[in-house]
N, CA, C, O and CB atoms as a CASP TS submission, in Angstrom:
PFRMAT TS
TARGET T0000
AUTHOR 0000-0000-0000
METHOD Language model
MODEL 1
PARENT N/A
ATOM      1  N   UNK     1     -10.908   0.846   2.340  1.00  0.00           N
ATOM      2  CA  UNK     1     -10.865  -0.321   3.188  1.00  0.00           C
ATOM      3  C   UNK     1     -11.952  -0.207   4.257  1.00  0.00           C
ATOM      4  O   UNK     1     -12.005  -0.853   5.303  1.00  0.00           O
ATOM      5  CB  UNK     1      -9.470  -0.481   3.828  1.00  0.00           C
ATOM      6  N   UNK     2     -12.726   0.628   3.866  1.00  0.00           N
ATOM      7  CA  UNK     2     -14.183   0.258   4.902  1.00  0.00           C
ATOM      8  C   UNK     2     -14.890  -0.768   5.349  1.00  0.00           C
ATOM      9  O   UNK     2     -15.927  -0.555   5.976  1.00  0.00           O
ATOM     10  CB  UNK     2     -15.152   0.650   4.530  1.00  0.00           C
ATOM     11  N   UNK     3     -14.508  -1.871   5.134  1.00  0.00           N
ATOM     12  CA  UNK     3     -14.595  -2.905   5.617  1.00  0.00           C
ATOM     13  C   UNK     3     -13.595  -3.773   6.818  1.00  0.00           C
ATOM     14  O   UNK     3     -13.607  -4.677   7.654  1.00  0.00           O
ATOM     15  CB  UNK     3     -14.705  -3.365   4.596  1.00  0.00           C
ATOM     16  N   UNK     4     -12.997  -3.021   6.354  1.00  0.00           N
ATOM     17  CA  UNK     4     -11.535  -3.179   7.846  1.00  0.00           C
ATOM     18  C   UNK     4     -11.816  -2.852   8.617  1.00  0.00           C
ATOM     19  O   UNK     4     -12.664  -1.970   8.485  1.00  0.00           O
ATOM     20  CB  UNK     4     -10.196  -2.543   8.023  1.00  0.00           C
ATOM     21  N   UNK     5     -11.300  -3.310  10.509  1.00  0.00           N
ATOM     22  CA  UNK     5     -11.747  -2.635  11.030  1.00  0.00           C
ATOM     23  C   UNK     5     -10.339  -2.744  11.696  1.00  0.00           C
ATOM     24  O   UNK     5      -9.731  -3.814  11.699  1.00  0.00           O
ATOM     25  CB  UNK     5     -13.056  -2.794  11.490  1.00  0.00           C
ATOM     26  N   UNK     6      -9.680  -1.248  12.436  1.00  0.00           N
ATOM     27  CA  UNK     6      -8.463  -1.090  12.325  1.00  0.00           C
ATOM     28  C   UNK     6      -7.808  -2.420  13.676  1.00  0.00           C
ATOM     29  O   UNK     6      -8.486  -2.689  14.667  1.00  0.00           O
ATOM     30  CB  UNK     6      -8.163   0.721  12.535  1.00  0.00           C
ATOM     31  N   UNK     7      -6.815  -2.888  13.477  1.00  0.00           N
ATOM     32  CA  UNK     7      -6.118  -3.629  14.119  1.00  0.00           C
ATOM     33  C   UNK     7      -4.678  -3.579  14.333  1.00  0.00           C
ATOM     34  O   UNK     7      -4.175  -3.056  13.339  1.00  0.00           O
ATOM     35  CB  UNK     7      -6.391  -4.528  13.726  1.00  0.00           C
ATOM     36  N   UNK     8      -3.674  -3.938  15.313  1.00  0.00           N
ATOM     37  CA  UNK     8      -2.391  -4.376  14.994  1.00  0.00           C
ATOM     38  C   UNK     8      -1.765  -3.024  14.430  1.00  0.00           C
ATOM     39  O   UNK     8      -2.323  -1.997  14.814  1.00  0.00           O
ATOM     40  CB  UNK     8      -2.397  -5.660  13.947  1.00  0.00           C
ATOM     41  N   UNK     9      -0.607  -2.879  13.514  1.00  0.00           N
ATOM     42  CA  UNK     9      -0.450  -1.913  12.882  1.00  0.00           C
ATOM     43  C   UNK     9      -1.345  -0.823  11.704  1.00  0.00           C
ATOM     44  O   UNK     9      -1.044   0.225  11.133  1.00  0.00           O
ATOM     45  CB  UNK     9       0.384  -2.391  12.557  1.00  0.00           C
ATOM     46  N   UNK    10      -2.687  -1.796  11.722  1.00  0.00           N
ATOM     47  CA  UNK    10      -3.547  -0.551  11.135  1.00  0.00           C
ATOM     48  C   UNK    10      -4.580   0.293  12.028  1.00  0.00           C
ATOM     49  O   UNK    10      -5.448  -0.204  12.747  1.00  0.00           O
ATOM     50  CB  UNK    10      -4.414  -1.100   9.992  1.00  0.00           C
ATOM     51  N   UNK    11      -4.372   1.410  11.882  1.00  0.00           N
ATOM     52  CA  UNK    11      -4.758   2.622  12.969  1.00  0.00           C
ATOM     53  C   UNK    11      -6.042   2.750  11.998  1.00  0.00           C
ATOM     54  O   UNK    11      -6.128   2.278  10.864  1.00  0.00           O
ATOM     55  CB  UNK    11      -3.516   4.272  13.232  1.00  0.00           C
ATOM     56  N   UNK    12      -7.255   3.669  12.857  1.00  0.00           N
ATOM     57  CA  UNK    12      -7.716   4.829  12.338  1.00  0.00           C
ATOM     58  C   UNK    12      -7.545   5.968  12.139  1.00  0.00           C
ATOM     59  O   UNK    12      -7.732   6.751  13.069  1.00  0.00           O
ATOM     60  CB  UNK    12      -8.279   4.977  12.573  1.00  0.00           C
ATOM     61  N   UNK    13      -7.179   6.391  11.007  1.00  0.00           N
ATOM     62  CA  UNK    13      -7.114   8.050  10.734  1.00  0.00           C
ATOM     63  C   UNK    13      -8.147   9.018  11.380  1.00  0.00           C
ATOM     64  O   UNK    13      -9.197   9.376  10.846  1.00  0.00           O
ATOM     65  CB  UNK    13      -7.298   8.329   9.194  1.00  0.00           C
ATOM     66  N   UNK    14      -7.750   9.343  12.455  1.00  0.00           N
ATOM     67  CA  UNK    14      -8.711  10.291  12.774  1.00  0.00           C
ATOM     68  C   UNK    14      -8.895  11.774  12.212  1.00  0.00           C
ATOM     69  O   UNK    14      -9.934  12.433  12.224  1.00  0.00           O
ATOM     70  CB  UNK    14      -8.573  10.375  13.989  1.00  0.00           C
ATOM     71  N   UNK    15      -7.688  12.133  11.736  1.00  0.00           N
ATOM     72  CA  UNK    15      -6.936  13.801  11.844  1.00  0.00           C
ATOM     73  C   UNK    15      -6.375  14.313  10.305  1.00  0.00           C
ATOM     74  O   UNK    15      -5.873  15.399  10.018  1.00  0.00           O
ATOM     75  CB  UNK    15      -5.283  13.762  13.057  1.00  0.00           C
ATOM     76  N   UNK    16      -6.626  13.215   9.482  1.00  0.00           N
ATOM     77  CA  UNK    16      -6.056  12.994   7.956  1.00  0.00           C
ATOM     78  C   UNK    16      -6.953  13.902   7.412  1.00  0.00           C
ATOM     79  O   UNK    16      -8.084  13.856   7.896  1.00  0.00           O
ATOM     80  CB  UNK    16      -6.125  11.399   7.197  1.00  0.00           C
ATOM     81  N   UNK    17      -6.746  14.734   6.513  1.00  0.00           N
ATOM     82  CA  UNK    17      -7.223  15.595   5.412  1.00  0.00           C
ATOM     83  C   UNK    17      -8.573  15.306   5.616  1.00  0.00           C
ATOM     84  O   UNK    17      -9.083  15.471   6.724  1.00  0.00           O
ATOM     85  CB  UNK    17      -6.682  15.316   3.918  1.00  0.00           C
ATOM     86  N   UNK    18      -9.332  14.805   4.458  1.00  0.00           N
ATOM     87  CA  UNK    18     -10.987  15.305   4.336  1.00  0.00           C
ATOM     88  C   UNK    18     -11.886  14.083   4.381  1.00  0.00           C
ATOM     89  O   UNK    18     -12.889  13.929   3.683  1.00  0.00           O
ATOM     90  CB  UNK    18     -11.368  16.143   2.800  1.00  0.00           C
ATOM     91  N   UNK    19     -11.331  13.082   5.439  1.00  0.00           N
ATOM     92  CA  UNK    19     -11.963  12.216   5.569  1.00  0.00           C
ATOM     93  C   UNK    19     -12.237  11.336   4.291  1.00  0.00           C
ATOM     94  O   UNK    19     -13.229  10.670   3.996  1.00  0.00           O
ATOM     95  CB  UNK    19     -12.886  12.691   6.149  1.00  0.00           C
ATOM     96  N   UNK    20     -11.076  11.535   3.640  1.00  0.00           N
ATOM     97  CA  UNK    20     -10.664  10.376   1.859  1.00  0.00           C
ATOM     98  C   UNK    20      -9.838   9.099   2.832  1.00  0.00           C
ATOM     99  O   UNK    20     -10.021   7.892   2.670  1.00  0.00           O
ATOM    100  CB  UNK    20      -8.894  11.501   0.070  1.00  0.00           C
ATOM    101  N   UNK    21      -9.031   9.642   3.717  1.00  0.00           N
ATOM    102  CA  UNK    21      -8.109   8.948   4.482  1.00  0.00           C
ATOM    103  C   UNK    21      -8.563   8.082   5.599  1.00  0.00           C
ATOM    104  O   UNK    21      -9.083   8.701   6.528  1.00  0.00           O
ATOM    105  CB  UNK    21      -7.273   9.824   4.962  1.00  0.00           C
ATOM    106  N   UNK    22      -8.511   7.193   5.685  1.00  0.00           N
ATOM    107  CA  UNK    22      -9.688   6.341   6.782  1.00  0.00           C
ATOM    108  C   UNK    22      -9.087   5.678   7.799  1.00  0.00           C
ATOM    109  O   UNK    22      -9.646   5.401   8.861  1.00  0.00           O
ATOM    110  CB  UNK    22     -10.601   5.134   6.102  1.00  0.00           C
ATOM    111  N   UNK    23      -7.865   5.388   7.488  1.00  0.00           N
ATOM    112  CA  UNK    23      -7.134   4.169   7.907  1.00  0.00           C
ATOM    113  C   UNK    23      -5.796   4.774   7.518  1.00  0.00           C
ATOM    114  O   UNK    23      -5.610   5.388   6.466  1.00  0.00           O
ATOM    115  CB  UNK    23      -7.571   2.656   7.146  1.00  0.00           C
ATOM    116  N   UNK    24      -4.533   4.468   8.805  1.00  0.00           N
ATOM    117  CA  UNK    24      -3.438   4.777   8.512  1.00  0.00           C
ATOM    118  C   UNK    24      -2.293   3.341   9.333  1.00  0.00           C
ATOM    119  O   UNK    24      -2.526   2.633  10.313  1.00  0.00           O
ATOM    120  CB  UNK    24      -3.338   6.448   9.024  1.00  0.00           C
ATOM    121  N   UNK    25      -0.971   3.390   8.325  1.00  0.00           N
ATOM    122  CA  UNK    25      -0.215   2.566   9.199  1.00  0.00           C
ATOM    123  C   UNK    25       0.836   3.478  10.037  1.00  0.00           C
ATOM    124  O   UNK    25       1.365   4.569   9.823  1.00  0.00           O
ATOM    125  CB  UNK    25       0.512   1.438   8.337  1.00  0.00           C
ATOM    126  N   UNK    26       0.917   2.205  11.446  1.00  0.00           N
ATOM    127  CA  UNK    26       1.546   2.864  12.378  1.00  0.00           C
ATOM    128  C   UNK    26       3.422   1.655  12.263  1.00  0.00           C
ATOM    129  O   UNK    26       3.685   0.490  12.563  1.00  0.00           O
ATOM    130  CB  UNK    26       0.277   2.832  14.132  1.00  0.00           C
ATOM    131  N   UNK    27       4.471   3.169  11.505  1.00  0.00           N
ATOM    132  CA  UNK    27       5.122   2.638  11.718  1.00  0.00           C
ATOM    133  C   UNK    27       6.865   3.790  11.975  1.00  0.00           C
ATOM    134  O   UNK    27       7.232   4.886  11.551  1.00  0.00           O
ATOM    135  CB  UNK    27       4.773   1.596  10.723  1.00  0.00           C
ATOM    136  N   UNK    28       7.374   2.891  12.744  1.00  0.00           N
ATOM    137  CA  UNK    28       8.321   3.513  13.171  1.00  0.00           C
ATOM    138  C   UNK    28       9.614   4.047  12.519  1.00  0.00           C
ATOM    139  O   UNK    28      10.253   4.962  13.039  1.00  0.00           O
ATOM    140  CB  UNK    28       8.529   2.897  13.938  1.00  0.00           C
ATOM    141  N   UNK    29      10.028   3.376  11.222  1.00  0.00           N
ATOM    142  CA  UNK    29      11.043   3.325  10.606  1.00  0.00           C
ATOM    143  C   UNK    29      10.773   2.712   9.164  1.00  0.00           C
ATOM    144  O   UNK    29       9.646   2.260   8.966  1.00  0.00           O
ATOM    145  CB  UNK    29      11.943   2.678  11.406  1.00  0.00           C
ATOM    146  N   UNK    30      11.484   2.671   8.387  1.00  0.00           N
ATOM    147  CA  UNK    30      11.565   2.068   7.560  1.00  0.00           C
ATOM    148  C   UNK    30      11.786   0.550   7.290  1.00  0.00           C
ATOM    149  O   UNK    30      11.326  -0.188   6.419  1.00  0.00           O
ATOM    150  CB  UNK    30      12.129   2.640   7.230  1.00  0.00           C
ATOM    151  N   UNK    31      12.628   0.331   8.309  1.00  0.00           N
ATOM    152  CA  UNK    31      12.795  -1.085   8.212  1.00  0.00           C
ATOM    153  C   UNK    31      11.531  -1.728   9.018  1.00  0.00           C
ATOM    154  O   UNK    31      12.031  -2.298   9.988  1.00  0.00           O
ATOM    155  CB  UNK    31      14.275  -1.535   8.826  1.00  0.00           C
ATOM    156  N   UNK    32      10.674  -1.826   9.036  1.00  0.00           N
ATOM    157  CA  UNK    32       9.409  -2.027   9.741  1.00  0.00           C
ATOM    158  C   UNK    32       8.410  -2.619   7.890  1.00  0.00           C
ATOM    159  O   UNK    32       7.513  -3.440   7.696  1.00  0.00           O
ATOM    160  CB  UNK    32       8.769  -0.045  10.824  1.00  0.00           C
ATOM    161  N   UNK    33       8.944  -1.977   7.229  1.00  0.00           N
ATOM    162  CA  UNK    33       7.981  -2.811   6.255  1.00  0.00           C
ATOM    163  C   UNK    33       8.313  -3.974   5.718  1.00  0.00           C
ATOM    164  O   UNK    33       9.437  -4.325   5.358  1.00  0.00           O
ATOM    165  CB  UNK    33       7.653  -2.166   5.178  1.00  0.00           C
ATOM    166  N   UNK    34       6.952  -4.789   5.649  1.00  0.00           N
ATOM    167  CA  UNK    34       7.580  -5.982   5.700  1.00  0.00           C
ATOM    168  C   UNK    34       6.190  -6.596   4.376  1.00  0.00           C
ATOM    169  O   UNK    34       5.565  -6.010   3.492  1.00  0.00           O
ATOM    170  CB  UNK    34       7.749  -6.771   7.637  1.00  0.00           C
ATOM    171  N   UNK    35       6.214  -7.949   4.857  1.00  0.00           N
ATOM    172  CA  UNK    35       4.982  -7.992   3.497  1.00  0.00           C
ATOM    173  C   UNK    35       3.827  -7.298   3.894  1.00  0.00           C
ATOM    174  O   UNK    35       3.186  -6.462   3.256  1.00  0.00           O
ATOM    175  CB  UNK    35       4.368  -9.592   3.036  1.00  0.00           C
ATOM    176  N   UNK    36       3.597  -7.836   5.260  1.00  0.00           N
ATOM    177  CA  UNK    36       2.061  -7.276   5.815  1.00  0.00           C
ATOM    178  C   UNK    36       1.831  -5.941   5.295  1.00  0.00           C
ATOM    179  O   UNK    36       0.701  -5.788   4.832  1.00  0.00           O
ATOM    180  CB  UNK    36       1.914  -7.139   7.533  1.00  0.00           C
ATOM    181  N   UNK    37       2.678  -4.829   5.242  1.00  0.00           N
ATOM    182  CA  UNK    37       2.810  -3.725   4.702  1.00  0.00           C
ATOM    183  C   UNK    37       2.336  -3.384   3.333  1.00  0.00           C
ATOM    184  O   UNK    37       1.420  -2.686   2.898  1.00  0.00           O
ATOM    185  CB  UNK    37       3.915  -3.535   4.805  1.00  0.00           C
ATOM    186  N   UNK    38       3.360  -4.184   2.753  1.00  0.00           N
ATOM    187  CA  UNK    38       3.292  -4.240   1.171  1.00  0.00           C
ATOM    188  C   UNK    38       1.659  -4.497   0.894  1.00  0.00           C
ATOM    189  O   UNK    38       1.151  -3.806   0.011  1.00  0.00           O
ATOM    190  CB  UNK    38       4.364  -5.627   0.464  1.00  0.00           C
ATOM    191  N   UNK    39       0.701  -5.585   1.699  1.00  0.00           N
ATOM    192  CA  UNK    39      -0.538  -6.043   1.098  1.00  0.00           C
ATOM    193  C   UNK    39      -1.345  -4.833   1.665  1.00  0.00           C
ATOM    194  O   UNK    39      -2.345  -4.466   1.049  1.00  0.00           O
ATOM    195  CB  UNK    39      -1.078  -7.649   1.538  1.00  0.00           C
ATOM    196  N   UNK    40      -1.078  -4.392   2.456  1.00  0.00           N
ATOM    197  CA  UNK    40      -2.093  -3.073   2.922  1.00  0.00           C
ATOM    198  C   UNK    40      -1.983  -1.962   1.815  1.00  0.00           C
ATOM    199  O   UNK    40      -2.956  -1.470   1.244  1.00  0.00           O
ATOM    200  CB  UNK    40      -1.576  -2.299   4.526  1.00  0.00           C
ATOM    201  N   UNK    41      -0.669  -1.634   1.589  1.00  0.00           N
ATOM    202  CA  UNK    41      -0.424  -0.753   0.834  1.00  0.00           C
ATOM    203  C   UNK    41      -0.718  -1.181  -0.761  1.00  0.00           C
ATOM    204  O   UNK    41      -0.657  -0.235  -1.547  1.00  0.00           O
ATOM    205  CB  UNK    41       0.880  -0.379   1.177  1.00  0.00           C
ATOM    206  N   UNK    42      -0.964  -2.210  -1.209  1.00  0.00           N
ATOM    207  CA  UNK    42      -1.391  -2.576  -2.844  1.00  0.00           C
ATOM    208  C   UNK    42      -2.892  -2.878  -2.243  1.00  0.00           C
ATOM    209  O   UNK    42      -3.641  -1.994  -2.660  1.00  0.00           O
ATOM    210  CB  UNK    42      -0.407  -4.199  -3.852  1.00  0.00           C
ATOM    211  N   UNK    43      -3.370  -3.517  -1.676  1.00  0.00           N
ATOM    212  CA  UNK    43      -4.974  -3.174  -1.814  1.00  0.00           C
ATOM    213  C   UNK    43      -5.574  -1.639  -1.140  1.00  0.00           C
ATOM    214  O   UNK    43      -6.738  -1.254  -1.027  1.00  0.00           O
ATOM    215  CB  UNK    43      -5.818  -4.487  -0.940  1.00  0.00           C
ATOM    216  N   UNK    44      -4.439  -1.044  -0.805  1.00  0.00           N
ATOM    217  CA  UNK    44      -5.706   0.233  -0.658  1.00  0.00           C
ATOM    218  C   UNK    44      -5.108   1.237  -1.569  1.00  0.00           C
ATOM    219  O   UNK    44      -5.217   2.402  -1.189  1.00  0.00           O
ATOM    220  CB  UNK    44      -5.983   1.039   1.105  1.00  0.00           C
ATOM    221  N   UNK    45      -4.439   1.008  -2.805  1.00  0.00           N
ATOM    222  CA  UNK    45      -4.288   1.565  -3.831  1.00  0.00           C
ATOM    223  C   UNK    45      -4.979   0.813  -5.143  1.00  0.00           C
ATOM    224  O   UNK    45      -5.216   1.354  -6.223  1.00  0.00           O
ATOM    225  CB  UNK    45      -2.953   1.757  -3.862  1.00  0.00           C
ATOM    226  N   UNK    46      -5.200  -0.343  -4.839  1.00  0.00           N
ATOM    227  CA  UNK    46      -5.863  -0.818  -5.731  1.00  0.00           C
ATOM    228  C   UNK    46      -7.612  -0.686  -5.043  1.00  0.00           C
ATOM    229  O   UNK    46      -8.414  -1.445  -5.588  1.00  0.00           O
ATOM    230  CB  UNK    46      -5.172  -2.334  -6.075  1.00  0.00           C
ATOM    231  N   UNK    47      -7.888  -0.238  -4.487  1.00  0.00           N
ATOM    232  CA  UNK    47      -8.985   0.234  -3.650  1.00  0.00           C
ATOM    233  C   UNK    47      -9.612   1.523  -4.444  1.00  0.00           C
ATOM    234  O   UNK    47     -10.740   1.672  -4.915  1.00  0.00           O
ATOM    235  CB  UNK    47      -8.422   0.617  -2.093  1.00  0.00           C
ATOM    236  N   UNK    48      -8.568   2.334  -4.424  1.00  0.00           N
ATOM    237  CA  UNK    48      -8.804   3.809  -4.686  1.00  0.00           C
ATOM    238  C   UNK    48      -8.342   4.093  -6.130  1.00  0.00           C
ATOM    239  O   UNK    48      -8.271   5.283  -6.437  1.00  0.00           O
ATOM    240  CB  UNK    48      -7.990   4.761  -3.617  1.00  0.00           C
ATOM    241  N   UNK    49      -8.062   3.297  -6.935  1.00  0.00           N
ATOM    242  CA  UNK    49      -7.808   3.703  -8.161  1.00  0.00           C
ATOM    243  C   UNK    49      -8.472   2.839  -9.028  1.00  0.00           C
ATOM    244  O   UNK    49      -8.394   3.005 -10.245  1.00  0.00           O
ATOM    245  CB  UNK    49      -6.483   3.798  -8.418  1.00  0.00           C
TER
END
């Protein structure tokens, strides 16, 4: 998602493994995912695979 630039619940990974990790979500619980979630999480797997 290098084209993102982090906002709202998407952070920058600063501290993540080997710099594969770029971008992280900031969330508190589980019940916190919601769609916005869901689309972050299917395009940055459909990103990387």
């Amino acid at each position: 998602m290098a084209d993102r630039a982090p906002n709202g619940r998407l952070l920058r990974a600063t501290s993540m493994g080997n710099n594969a990790v770029t971008m992280r979500l900031a969330l508190a619980s589980a019940d916190e995912v919601d769609d916005e979630v869901e689309g972050w999480l299917r395009r940055a797997y459909e990103e990387n695979s």
